[in-house]
C-alpha positions as a printed Julia matrix, in Angstrom:
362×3 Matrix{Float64}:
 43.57   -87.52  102.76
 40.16   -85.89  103.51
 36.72   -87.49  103.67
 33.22   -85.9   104.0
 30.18   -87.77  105.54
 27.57   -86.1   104.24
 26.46   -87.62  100.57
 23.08   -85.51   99.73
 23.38   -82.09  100.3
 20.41   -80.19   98.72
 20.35   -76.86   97.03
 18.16   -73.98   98.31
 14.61   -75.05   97.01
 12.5    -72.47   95.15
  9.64   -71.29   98.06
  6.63   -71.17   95.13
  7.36   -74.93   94.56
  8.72   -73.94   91.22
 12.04   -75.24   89.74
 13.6    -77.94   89.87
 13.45   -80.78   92.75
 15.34   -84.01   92.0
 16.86   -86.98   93.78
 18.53   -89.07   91.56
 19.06   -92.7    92.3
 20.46   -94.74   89.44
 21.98   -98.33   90.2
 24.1    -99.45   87.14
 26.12  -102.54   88.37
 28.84  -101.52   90.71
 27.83   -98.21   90.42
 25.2    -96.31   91.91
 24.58   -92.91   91.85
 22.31   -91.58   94.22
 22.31   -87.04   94.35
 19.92   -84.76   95.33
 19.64   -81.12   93.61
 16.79   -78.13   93.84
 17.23   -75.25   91.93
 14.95   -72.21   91.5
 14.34   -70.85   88.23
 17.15   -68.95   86.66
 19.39   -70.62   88.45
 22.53   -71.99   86.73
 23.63   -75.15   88.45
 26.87   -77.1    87.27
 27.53   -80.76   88.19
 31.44   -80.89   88.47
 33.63   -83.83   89.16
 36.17   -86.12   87.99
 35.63   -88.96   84.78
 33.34   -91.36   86.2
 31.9    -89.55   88.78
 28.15   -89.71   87.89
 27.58   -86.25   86.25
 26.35   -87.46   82.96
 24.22   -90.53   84.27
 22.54   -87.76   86.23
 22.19   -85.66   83.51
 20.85   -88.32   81.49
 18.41   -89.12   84.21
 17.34   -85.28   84.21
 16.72   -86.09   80.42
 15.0    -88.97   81.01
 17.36   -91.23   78.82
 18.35   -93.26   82.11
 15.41   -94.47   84.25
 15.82   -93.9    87.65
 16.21   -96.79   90.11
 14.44   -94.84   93.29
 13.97   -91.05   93.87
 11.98   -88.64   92.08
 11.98   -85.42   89.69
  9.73   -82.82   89.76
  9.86   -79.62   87.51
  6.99   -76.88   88.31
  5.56   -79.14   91.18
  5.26   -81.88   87.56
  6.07   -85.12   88.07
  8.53   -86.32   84.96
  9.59   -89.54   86.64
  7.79   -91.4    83.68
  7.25   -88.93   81.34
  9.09   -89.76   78.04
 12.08   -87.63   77.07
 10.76   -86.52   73.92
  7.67   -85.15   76.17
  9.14   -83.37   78.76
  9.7    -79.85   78.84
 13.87   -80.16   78.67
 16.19   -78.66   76.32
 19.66   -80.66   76.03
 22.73   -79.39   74.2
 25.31   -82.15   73.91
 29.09   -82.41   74.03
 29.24   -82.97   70.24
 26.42   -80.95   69.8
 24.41   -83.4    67.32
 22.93   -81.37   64.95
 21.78   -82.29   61.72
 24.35   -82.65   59.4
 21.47   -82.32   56.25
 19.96   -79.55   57.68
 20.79   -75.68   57.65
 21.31   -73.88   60.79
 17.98   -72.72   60.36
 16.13   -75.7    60.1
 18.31   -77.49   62.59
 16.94   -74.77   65.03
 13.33   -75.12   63.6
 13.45   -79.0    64.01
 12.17   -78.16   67.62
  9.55   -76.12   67.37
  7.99   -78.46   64.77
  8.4    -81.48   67.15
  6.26   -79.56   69.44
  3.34   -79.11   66.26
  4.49   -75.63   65.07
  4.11   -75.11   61.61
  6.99   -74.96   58.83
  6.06   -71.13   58.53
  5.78   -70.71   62.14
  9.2    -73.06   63.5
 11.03   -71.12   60.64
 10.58   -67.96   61.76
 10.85   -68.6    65.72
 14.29   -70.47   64.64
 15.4    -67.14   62.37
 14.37   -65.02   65.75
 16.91   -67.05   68.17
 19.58   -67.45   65.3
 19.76   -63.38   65.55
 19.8    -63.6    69.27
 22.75   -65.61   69.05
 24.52   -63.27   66.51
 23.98   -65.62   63.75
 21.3    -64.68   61.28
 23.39   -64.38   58.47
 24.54   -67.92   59.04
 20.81   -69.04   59.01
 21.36   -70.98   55.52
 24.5    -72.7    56.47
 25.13   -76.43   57.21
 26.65   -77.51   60.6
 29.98   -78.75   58.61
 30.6    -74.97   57.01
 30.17   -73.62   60.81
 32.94   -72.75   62.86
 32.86   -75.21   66.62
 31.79   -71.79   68.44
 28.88   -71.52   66.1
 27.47   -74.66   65.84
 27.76   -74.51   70.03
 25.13   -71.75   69.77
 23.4    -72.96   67.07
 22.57   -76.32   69.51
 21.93   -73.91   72.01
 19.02   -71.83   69.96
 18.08   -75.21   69.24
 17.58   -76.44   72.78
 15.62   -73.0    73.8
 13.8    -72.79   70.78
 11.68   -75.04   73.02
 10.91   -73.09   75.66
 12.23   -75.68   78.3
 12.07   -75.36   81.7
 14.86   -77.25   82.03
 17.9    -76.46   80.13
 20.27   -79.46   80.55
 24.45   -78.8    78.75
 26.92   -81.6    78.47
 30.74   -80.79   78.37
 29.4    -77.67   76.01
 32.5    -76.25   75.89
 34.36   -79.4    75.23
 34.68   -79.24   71.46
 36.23   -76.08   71.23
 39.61   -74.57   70.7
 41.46   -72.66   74.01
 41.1    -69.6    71.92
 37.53   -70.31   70.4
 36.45   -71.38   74.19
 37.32   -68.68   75.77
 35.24   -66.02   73.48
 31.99   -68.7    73.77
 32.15   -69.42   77.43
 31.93   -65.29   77.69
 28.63   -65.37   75.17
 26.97   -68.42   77.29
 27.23   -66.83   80.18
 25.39   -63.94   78.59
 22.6    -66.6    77.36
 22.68   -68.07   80.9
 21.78   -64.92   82.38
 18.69   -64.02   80.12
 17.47   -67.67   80.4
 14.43   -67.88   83.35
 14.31   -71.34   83.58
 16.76   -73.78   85.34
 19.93   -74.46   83.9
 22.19   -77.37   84.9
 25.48   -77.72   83.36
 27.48   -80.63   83.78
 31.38   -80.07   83.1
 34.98   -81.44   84.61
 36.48   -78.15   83.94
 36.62   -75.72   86.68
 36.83   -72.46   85.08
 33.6    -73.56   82.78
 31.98   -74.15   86.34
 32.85   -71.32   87.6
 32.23   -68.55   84.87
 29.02   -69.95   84.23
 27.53   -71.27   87.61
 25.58   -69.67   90.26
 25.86   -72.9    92.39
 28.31   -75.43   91.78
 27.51   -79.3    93.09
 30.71   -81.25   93.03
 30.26   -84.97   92.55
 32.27   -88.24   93.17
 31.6    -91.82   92.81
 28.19   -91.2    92.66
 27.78   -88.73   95.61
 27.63   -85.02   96.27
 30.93   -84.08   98.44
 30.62   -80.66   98.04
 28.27   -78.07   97.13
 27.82   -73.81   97.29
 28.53   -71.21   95.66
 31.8    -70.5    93.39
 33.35   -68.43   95.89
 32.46   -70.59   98.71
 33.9    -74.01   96.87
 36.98   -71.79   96.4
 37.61   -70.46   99.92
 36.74   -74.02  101.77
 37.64   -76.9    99.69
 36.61   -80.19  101.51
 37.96   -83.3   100.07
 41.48   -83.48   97.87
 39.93   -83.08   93.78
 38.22   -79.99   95.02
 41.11   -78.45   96.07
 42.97   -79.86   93.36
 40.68   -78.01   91.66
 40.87   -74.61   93.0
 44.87   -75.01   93.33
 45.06   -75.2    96.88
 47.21   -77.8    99.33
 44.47   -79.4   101.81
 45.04   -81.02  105.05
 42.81   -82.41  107.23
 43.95   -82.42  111.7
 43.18   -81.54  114.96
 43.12   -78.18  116.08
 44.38   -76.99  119.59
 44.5    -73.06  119.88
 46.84   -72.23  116.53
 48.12   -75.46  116.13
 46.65   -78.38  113.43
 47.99   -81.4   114.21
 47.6    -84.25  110.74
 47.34   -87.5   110.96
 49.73   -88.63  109.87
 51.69   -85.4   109.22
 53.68   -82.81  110.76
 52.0    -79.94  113.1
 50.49   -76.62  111.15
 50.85   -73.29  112.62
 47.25   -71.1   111.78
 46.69   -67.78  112.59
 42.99   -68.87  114.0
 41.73   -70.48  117.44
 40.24   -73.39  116.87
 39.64   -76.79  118.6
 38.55   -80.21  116.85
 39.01   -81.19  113.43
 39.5    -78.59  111.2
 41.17   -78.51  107.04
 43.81   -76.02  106.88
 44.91   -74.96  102.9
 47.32   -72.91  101.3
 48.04   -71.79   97.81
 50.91   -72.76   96.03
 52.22   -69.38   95.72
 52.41   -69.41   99.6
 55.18   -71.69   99.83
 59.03   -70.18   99.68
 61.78   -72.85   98.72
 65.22   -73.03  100.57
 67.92   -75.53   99.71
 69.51   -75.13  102.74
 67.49   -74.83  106.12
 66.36   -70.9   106.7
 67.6    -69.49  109.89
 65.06   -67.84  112.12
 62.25   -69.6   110.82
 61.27   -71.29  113.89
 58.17   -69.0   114.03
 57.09   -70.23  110.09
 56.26   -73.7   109.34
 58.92   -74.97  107.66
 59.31   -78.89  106.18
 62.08   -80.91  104.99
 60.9    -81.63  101.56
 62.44   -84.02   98.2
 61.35   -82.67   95.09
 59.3    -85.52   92.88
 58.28   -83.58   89.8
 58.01   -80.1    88.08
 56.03   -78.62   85.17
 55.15   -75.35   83.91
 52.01   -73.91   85.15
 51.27   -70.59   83.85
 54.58   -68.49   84.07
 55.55   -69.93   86.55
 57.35   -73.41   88.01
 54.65   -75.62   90.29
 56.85   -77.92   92.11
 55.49   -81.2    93.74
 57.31   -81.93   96.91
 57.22   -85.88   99.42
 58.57   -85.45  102.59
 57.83   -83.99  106.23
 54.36   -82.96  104.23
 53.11   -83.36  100.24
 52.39   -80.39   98.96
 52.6    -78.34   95.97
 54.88   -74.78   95.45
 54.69   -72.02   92.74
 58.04   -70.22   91.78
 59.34   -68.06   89.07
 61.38   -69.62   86.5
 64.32   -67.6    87.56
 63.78   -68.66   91.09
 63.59   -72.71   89.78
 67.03   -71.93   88.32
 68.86   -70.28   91.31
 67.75   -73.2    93.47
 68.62   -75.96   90.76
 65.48   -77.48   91.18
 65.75   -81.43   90.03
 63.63   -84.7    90.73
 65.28   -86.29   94.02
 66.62   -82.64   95.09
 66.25   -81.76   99.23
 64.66   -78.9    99.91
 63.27   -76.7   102.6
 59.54   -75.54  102.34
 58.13   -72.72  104.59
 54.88   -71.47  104.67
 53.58   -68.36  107.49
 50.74   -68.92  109.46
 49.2    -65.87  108.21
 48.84   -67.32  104.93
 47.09   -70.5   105.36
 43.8    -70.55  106.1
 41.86   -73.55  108.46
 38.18   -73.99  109.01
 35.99   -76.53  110.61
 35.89   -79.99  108.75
């Protein structure tokens, strides 16, 4: 339904030279991914996007676990194009976290420091320092299978800045966890996030993880950036349909004349501003009022002939998918779902007032 031309949009680069500069290009078959990303340092950047998408090839190429095909990657004004990973200054904490199943939480933490020629002495008691930082010296003797899923996610994380990296690369962190466990942990990394001065790029398909613990979110598909700003701005001005999928919104893409957005194909869209040329218009769910029988004295709303194709609970509420006049998506209580007898194949009548949509140019 929506399409946007530009494929590279670049973060804000760090004046000083510092930070990160990247443009990764990575052919693998069919597939090529090919994003650009600058990020100053202590900037938390998350690469969001659907399965397949190209987030963890270009985290891997960050890494330097996938060679890149073209581009380049500088961190500090360093080029790391073909520096080995083991040498560059990156920190990675996995989806599954990999630690050392042999190894305490202590030593799994220390295991960096010694890589890098600390002594046993000296990697012990830097890995002791970052376990209390992370609320888990007492745990310091413990082996990763005798650890809760929050605490071995922080224990990977002391062991990734136990480093010192300049780079700080996480992979689905939050993936192995619990709804209940993941919710307390998201709040502590966004804590670590925030002390961290280096650059931080997260890579996740969940929004809310992208959103808690971004500064800058760069939203990826088949192998391109679509989309990229700030929480709030991804939010407000969704541009293709998995971002506003995404930030629960219905997204159209038309012609604007005055207050009018005309789709293609669709129906006509009433907006409250003036606009001329193409132009997305969204909506929230929650926006939309249901009717089973046309509304009279609506002819100043938008209002669409709709069939119901599907229902599920969203919240506490009912989100209702509707074909039709327009596609869209409606939020109702479950007490308004049962007075309207909501069913698969049901007619229905969706309104929606200009003053709560919301169009900008595409």
């Amino acid at each position: 339904m929506t399409h946007v031309e530009d494929s590279r949009t670049v973060l804000p680069a760090a004046a000083s030279g510092e930070g990160l500069d990247a443009r990764l290009v990575v052919d693998r078959g069919p597939f090529r991914l090919d994003i650009a990303v600058t990020a100053a340092p202590g900037d938390v950047v998350a690469l969001l996007g659907p399965n397949g998408a190209g987030k963890t090839t270009a985290l891997r190429a960050l890494a330097g676990l996938t060679p890149l095909t073209d581009g380049h990657l500088r961190l500090d004004g360093e080029e790391l194009d073909r520096t080995p990973p083991e040498s560059r200054p990156v920190g990675v904490v996995f989806q599954d976290y990999l630690l050392f199943p042999h190894l305490t939480a202590l030593d799994n933490v220390a295991f960096g420091p010694r890589c890098h020629g600390a002594t046993k002495a000296q990697a012990r008691a830097e890995a002791a320092a970052w376990l209390d930082r992370m609320g888990l010296g007492e745990h310091a003797g413990v082996k990763p299978r005798r650890l809760s899923g929050g605490q071995a996610q922080r224990v990977a994380l002391a062991r990734a800045l136990a480093t010192r990296p300049r780079l700080l690369l996480l992979d689905e962190p939050l993936a192995a966890l619990d709804a209940r466990t993941r919710l307390e942990v998201r709040a502590q990394l966004r804590r670590h996030l925030a002390d961290f001065e280096a650059v931080a790029v997260l890579v996740t398909h969940d929004p809310l993880d992208a959103m808690v613990l971004a500064d800058r979110l760069v939203v990826v598909e088949h192998g391109l950036i679509v989309q990229e700003g700030t929480p709030a701005e991804i939010a407000r001005r969704p541009r293709t349909d998995y971002v506003a999928q995404l930030v629960g919104l219905n997204l159209y893409k038309g012609r604007a004349s005055g207050h009018t957005v005309h789709l293609d194909p669709g129906p006509a869209i009433s907006i409250t501003e003036d606009l001329d040329g193409l132009v997305f218009v969204a909506f929230p769910p929650g926006a939309v009022t249901l009717f089973r029988d046309r509304p009279t004295g609506a002819s100043a709303r938008n209002l669409w002939h709709c069939e119901v194709t599907g229902l599920e609970t969203h919240g506490d509420q009912i989100r209702a998918a509707l074909t039709g006049e327009l596609a869209l998506t409606a939020d109702l209580t479950t007490v308004a779902a049962a007075e309207l007898d909501l069913q698969p194949g049901a007619g229905i009548w969706a309104t929606v007032k200009a003053a709560q949509t919301h169009a900008y140019p595409a």
